[in-house]
C-alpha positions as CSV (number, residue, x, y, z in Angstrom):
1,X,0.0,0.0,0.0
2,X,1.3,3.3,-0.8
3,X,-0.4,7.0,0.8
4,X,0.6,10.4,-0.4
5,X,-1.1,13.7,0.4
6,X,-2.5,16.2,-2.1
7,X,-4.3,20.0,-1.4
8,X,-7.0,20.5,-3.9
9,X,-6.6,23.3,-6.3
10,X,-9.5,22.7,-8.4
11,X,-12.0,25.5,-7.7
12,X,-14.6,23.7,-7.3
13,X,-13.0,20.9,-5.1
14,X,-13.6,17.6,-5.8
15,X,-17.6,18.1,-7.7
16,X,-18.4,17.4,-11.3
17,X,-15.7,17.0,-13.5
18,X,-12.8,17.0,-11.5
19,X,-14.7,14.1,-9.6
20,X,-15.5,12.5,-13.0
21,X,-12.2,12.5,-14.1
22,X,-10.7,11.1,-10.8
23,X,-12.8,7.8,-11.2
24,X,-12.4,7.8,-15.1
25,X,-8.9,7.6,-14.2
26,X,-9.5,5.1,-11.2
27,X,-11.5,2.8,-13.2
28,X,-8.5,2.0,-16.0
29,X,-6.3,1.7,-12.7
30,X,-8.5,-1.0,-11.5
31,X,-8.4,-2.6,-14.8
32,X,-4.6,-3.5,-13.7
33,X,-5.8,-4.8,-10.8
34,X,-5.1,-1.2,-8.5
35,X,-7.5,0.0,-5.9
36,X,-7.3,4.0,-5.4
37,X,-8.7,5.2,-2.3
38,X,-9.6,8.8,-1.3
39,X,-9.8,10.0,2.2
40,X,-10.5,13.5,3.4
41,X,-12.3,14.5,7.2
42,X,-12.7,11.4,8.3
43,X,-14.5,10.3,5.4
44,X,-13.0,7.6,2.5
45,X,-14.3,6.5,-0.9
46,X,-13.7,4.2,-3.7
47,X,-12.1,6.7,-6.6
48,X,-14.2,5.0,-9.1
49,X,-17.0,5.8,-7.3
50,X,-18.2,9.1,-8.8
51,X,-21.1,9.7,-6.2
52,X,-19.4,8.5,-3.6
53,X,-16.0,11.0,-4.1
54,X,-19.0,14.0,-4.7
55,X,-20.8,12.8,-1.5
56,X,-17.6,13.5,0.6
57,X,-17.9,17.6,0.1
58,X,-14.0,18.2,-0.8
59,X,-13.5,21.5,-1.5
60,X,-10.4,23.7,-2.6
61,X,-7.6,23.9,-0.5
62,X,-8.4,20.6,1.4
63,X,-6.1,18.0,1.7
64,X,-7.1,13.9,0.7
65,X,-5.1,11.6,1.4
66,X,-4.6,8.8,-1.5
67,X,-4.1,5.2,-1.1
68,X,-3.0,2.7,-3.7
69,X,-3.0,-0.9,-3.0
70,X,-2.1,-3.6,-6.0
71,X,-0.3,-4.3,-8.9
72,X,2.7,-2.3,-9.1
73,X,2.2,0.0,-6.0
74,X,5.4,2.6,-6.6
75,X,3.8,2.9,-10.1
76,X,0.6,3.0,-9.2
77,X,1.1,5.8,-7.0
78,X,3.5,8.3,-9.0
79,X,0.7,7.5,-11.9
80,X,-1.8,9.1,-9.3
81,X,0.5,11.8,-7.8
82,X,0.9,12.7,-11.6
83,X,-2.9,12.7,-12.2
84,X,-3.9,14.9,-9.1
85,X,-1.3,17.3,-9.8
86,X,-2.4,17.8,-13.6
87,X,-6.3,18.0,-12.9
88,X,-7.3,18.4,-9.0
């Protein structure tokens, strides 16, 4: 299992299409056998679960904390790192 941190810089947190493409991007992850996880206030979610990341009420300038478990971990998690910093 590998964690990193990330503050949101999207404007409108993690809503709508930055929420969208978070599990778009989760989903092909899973495909090689990776789980993402998001965490933020006490409250985690399945990344490929668009409702459920919405649900959580991330905003800008929160931090989640990310969690990637399976298949190449150390891949995995600089893939996600990547992703976040590009379009969260």
């Amino acid at each position: 299992m590998k964690q990193f941190k990330y503050v949101i810089t999207d404007e409108v947190g993690l809503h709508a299409r930055p929420a969208g493409l978070l599990a778009k991007k989760a989903k092909e992850m899973k495909g090689a056998d990776v789980t993402v996880m998001v965490s933020c206030n006490g409250k985690s979610a399945d990344a490929t679960k668009l409702m459920a990341i919405m649900g959580m009420g991330v905003k800008k300038d929160m931090e989640v904390e990310v969690t990637v478990e399976g298949g190449d971990e150390e891949a995995a998690a600089a893939e996600m790192e990547a992703f976040f910093k590009e379009n969260l």
